[in-house]
RODO-2510 file (C-alpha; in nm, 4 decimals, decimal comma):
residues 292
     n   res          X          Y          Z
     1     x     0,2723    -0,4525     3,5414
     2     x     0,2733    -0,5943     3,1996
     3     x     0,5585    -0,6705     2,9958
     4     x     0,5378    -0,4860     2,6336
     5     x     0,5480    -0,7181     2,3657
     6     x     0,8244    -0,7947     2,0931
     7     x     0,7593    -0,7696     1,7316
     8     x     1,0228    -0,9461     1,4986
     9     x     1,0239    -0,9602     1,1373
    10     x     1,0270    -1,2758     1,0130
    11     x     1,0298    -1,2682     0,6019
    12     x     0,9960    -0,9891     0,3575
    13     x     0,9460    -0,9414    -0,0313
    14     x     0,8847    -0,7086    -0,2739
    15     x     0,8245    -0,7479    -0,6418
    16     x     0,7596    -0,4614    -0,9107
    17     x     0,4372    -0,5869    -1,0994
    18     x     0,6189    -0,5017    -1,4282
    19     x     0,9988    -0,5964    -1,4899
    20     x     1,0373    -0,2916    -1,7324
    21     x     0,9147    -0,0935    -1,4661
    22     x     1,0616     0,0379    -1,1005
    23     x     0,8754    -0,1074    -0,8063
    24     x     0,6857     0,1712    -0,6562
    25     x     0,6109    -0,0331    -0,3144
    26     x     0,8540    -0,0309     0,0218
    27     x     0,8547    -0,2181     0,3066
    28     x     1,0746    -0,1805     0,6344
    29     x     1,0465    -0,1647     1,0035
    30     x     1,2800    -0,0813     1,3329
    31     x     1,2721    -0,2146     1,6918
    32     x     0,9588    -0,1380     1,7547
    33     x     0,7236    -0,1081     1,4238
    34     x     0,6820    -0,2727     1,0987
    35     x     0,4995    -0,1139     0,8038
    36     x     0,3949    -0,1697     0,4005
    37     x     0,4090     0,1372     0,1534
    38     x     0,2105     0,1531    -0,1408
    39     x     0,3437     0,3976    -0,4067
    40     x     0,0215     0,5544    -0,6417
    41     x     0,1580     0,5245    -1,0254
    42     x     0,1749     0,8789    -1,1704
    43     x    -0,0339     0,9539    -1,4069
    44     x     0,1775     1,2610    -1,6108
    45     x     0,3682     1,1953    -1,8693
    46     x     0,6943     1,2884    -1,6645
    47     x     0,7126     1,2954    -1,2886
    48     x     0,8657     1,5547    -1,0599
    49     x     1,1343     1,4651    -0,8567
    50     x     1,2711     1,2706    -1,1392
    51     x     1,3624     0,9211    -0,9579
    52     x     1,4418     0,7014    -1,2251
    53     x     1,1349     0,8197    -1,3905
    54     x     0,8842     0,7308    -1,0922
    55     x     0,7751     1,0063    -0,8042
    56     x     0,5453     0,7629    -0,6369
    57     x     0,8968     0,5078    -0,5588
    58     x     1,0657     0,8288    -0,4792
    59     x     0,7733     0,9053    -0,2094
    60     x     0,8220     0,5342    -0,1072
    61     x     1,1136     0,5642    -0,0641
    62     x     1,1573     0,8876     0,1311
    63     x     0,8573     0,7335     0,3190
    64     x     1,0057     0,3984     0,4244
    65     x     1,3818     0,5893     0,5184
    66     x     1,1729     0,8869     0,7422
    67     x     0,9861     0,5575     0,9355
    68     x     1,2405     0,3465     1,0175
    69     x     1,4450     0,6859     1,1568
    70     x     1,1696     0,8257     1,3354
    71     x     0,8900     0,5751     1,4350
    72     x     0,9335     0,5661     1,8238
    73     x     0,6752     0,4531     2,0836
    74     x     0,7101     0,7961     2,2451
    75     x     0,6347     1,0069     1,9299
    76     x     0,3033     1,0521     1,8076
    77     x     0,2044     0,8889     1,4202
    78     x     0,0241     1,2226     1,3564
    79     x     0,3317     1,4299     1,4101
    80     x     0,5268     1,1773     1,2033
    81     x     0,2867     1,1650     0,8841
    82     x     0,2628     1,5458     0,9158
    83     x     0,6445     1,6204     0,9166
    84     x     0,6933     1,3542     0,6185
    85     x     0,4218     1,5106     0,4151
    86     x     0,5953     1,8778     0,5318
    87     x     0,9384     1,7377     0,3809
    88     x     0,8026     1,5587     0,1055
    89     x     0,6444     1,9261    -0,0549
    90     x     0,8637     2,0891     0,0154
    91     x     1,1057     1,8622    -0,2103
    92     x     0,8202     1,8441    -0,4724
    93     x     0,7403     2,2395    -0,5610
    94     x     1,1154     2,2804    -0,5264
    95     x     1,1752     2,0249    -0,7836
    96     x     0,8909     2,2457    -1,0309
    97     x     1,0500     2,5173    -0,9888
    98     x     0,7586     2,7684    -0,9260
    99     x     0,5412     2,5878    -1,1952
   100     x     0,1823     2,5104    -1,1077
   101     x     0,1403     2,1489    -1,0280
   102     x    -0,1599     1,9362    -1,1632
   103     x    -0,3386     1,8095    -0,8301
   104     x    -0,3654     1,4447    -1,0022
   105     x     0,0526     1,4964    -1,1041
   106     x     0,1224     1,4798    -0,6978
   107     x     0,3076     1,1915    -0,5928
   108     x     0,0740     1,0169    -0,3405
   109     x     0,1177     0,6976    -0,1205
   110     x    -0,0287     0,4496     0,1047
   111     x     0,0659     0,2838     0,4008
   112     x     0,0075     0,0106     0,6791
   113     x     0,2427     0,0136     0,9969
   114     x     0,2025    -0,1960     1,3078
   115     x     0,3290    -0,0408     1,6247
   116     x     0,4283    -0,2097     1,9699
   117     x     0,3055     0,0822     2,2598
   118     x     0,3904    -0,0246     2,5678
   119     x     0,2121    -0,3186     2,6585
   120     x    -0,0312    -0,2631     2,3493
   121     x    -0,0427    -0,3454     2,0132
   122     x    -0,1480    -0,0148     1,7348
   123     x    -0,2218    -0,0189     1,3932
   124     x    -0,2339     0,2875     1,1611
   125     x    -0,2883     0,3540     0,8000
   126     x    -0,3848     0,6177     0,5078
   127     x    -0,4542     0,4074     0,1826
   128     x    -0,5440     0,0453     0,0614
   129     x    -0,2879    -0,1397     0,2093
   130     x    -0,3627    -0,4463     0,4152
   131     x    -0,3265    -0,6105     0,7791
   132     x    -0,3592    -0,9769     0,8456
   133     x    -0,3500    -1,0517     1,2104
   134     x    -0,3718    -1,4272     1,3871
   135     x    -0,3762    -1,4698     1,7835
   136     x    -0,2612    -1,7692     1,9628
   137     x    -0,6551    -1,8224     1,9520
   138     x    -0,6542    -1,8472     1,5967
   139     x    -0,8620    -1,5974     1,5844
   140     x    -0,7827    -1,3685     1,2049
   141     x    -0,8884    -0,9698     1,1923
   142     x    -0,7587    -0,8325     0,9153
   143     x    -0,8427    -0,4547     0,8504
   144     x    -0,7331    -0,1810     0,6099
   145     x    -0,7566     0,1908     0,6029
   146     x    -0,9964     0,2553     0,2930
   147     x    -1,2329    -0,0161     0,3140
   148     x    -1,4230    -0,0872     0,0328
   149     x    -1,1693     0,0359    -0,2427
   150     x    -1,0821    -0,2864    -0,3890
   151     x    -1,4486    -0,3716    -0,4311
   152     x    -1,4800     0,0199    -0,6103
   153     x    -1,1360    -0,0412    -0,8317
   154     x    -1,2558    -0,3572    -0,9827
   155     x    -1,5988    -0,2357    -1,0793
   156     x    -1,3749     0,0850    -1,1984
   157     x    -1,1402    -0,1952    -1,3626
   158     x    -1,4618    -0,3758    -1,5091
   159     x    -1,6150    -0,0706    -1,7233
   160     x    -1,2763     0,0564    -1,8338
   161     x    -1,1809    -0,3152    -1,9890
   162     x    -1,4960    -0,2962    -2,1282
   163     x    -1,4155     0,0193    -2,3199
   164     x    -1,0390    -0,0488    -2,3759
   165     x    -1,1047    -0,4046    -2,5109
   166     x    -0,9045    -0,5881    -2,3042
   167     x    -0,6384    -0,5228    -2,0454
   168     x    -0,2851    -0,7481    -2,1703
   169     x    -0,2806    -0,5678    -2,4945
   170     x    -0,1684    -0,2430    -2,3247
   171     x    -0,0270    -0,3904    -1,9989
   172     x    -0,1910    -0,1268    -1,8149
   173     x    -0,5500     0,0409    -1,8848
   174     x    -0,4146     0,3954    -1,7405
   175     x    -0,2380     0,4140    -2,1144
   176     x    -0,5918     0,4252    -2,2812
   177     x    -0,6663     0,8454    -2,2892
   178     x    -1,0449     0,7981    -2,1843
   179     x    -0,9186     0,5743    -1,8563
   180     x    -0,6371     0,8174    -1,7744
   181     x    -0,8418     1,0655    -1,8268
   182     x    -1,1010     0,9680    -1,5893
   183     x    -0,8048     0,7896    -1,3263
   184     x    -0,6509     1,2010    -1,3133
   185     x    -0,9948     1,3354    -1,2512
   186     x    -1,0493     1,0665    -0,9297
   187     x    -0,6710     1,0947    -0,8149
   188     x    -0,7285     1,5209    -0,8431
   189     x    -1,0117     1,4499    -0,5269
   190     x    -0,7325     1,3187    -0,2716
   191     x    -0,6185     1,5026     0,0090
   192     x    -0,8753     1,7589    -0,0182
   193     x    -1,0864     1,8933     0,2854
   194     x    -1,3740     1,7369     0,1499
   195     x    -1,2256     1,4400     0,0565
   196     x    -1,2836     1,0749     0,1328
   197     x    -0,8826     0,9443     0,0576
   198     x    -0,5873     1,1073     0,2418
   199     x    -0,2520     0,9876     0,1849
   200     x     0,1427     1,0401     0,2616
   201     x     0,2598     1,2656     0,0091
   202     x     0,2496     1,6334     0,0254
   203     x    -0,0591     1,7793     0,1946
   204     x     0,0573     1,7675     0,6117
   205     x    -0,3500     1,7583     0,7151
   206     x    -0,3914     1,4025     0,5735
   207     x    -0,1883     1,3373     0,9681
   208     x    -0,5478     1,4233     1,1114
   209     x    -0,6975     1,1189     0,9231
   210     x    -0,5278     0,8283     0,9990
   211     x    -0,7074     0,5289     1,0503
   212     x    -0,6399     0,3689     1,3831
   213     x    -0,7123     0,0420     1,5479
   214     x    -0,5662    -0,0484     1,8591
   215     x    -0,5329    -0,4963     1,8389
   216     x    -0,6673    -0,6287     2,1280
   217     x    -0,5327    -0,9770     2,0252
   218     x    -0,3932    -1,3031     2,2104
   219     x    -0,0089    -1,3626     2,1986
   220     x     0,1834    -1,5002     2,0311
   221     x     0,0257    -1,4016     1,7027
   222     x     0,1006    -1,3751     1,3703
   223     x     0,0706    -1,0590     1,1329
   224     x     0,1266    -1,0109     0,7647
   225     x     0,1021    -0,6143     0,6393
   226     x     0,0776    -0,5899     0,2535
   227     x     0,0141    -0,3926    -0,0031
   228     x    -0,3202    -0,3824    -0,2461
   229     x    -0,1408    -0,5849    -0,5201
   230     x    -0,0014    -0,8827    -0,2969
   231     x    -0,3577    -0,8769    -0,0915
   232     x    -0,5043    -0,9679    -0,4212
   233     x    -0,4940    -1,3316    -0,3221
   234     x    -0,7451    -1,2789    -0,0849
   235     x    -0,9362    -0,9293    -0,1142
   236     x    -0,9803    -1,0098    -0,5374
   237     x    -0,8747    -1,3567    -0,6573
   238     x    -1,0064    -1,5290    -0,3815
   239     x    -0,7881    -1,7841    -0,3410
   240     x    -0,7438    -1,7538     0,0000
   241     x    -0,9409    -1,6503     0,3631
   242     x    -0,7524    -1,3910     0,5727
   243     x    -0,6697    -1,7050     0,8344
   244     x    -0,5464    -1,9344     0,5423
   245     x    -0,3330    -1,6244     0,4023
   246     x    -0,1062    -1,5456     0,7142
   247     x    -0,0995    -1,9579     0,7581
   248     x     0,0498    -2,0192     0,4612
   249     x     0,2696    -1,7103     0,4299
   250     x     0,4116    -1,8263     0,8032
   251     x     0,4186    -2,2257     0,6532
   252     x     0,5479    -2,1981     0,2854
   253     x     0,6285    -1,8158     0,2709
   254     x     0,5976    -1,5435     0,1225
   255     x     0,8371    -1,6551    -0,1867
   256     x     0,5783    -1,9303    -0,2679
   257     x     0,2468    -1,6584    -0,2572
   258     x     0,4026    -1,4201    -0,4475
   259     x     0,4980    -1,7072    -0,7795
   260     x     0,0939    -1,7965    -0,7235
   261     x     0,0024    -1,4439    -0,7301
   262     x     0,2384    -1,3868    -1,0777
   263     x     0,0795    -1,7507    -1,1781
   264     x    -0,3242    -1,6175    -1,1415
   265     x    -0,2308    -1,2697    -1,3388
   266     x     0,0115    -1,3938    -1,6135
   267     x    -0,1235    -1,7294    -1,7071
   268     x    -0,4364    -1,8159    -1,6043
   269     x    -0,6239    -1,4151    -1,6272
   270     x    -0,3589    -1,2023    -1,8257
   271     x    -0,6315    -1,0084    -2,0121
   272     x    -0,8317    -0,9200    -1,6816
   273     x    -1,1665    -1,0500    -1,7237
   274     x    -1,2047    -1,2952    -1,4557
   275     x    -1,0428    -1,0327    -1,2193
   276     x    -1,0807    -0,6929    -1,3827
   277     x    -0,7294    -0,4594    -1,2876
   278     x    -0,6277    -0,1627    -1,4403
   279     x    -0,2966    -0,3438    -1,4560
   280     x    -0,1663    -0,7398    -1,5683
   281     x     0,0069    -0,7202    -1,2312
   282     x     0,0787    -0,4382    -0,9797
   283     x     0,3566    -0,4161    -0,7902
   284     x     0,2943    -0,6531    -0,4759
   285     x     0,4793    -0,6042    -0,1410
   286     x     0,4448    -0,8464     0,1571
   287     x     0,5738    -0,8256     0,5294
   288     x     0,5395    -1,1536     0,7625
   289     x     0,5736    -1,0587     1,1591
   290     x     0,5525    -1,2367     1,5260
   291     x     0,4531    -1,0348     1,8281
   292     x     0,5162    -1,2303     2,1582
***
């Protein structure tokens, strides 16, 4: 019979990407799971729910609270995403009050969670967040649950500094009316039935499209779960390989990456043309774990 493993969290952060703003990104985890949210920025010029100002750190939120309560080995993720989404609109069409609700105005998240099953190891997600896993091996997989997107949102990022003229000017393209124009008309596609992004938020059928890997990996090993924006140091700036990422997260951690991250977007590419972003810096979330 074998023995199911133990995952322990070993170092956490989370930084908002602008200091003016509320970080829209959570990060938690219970006795048996340990997960990354990723909060979409609205795009209205008000949100919703009304959390100081910011629906997507309201979803995060509500989000991290509802996984750390009710992530179980026993209980299905695709009962757990549906009843969050279930809560979640029911709390935003309260909040409007009967009034019709732009599909790009919904607040909409991603996430990454990493769940011990018995004697298995399960990974689920909805979104661009990130997992960086090492075995005793030292073998890396790393996988995410919209692949491709970060490759899409910088050619995205590209054409829309090229119109807007630069990117540190404004602090975030979204504020030019031609790029928020065309981010609401991409965000209004999500969670639709012929749609290729699902998310937590509030449509309950985005449960029937989680992305699910089951980590057939030696122990102990090493795992780092992070959002898009703390990623960057791999997926976009390329300052690290997956391996070398969860190395040095585990050797200098996670304190260290994030003041290279800020170092990359502030100082040496503030106006985004070595690495085109619709923002200077986006809020960046990291989560370093051990399985044994």
């Amino acid at each position: 019979m074998s023995l199911s493993p133990t995952l322990r969290i070993t170092d956490m952060l989370s930084e908002a990407g602008d200091p003016a703003r509320v970080n829209e990104d959570a990060a938690g985890g219970n006795r048996c799971s340990a997960f990354v949210i990723d909060g979409a920025t609205g795009l209205g010029a008000k949100s919703i729910v009304g959390l100081e100002g910011s629906d997507a750190a309201w979803l995060a939120r509500l989000a991290k609270t509802f996984f750390e309560q009710e992530v179980t080995p026993a209980r299905a993720m695709p009962d757990i995403v549906r009843t969050l989404n279930k809560q979640a609109a029911t709390v935003v069409h309260d909040a409007a009050g009967g009034l019709p609700i732009a599909p790009w105005s919904l607040p909409v998240a991603g996430f990454q969670l990493v769940r011990v099953e018995g004697p298995s190891l399960v990974t689920y997600g909805l979104g661009d967040c990130r997992l960086f896993l090492t075995g005793a091996d030292g073998i890396t997989m790393d996988t995410t649950a919209l692949k491709g997107s970060h490759a899409r949102e910088q050619e995205g990022a590209r054409r829309a500094i090229a119109h807007a003229g630069g990117l540190s000017a404004a602090r975030s393209l979204a504020e030019d009316p031609t790029v928020r124009d065309e981010l609401r008309r991409h965000r209004a596609t999500y969670n639709r039935d012929d749609s290729s992004v699902w998310t937590l938020g509030t449509e309950p059928a985005a449960s029937k499209h989680l992305a699910v890997d089951r980590l057939a990996v030696d122990l102990p090993a090493t795992g780092l779960l992070c959002t898009d924006g703390f990623a960057a140091l791999s997926d976009q700036y390329g300052r690290y390989a997956p391996d070398e990422l969860v190395a040095v997260a585990k050797s200098a951690g996670l304190k260290a990456l994030m003041t290279e991250l800020r170092q990359i977007e502030r100082v040496e590419d503030p106006d985004g043309r070595l690495y085109p972003r619709f923002k200077v810096s986006d809020d960046a979330t990291a989560l370093l774990f051990e399985v044994v």
